[in-house]
C-alpha positions in Angstrom: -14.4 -12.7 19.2 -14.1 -10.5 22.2 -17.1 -12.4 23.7 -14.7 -16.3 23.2 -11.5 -14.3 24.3 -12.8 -12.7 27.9 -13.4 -15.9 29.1 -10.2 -18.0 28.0 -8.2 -14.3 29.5 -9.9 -15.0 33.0 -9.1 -18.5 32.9 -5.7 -18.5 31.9 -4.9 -15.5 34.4 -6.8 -17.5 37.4 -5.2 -20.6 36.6 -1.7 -19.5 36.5 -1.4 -18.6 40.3 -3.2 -22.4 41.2 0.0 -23.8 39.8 2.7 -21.9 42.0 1.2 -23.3 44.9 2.1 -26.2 46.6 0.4 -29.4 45.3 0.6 -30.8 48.7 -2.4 -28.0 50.3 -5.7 -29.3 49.2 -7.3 -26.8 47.2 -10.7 -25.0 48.7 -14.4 -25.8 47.9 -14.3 -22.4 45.9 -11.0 -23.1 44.1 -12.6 -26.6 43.4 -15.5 -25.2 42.2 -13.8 -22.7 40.2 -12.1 -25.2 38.1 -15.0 -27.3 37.4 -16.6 -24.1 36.3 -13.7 -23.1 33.8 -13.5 -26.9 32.7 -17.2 -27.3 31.5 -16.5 -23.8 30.1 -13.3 -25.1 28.1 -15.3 -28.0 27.4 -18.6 -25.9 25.8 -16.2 -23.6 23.8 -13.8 -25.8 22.3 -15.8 -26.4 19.0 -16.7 -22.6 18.9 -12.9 -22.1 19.0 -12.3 -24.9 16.9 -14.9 -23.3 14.0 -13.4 -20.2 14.7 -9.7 -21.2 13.7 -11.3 -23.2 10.3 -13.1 -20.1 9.7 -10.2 -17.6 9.9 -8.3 -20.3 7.6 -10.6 -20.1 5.2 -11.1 -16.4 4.8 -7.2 -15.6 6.0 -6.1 -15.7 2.9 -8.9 -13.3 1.3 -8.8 -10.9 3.9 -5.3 -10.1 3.3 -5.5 -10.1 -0.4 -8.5 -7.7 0.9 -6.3 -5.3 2.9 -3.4 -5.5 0.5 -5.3 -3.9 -2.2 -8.4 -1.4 -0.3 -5.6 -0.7 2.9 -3.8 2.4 1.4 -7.1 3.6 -0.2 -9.0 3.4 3.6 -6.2 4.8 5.0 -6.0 7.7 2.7 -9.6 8.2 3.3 -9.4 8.0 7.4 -6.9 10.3 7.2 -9.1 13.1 5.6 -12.0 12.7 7.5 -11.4 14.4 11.0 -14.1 13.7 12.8 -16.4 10.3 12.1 -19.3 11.5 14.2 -20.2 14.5 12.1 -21.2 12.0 9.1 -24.5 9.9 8.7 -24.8 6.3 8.2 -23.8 4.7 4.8 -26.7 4.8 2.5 -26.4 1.9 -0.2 -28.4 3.1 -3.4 -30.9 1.4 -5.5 -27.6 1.3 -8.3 -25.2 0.2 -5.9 -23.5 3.3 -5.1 -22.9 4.1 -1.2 -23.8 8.0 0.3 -21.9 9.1 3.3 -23.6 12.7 4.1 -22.5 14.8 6.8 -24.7 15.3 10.0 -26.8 18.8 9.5 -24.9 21.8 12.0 -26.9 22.8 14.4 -27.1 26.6 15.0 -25.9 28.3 18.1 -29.7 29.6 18.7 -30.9 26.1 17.6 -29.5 24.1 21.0 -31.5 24.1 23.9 -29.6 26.2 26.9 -28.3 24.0 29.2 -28.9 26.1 32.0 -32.9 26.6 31.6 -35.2 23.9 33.8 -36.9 20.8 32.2 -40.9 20.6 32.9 -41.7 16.9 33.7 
């Protein structure tokens, strides 16, 4: 999404300025070139967009249901976990059932100091 949404942003926010100008001063090879550039671009993502929108109607509805019901149970669980990058990744079980495990703790005398030199 953020990949589709970058490019309209720069277009939009480049075009804007092109029309507060006079229409009466020809626009430069660049500027021409420009908006060539960011038509074939409308032009190549249009049915990307297009999918996109029919997608997001078709699973709108079942993503809210989605958040309506699991929302206050995530949020209950974000709000006891303090720090995300002590945990490991989700392991999904052979049954079904999904093991988060916290990240081992280093010891003190473990970590390498970070003042000794590195041989190469």
């Amino acid at each position: 999404m953020k990949q589709i949404a970058l490019p309209l942003l720069f277009a939009a926010l480049i075009g804007a300025p092109g029309h507060a100008q006079d229409q009466e001063q020809d626009p430069s090879l660049m500027e021409q070139g420009l908006e060539l550039f960011f038509e074939g671009l409308r032009d190549e993502m249009s049915p990307a967009l297009d999918d996109l929108r029919l997608l997001a109607e078709e699973f709108g509805p079942a993503m809210q249901g989605f958040l309506q019901e699991m929302g206050p149970a995530l949020a209950d669980i974000a709000s006891q976990v303090e720090d995300w990058s002590t945990y490991e990744m989700p392991e999904i079980l052979p049954n079904g059932d999904i093991i988060i495990r916290k990240k081992p703790v280093q010891d003190e005398s473990e970590q390498p100091e970070s003042g000794g030199q590195t041989d190469i």
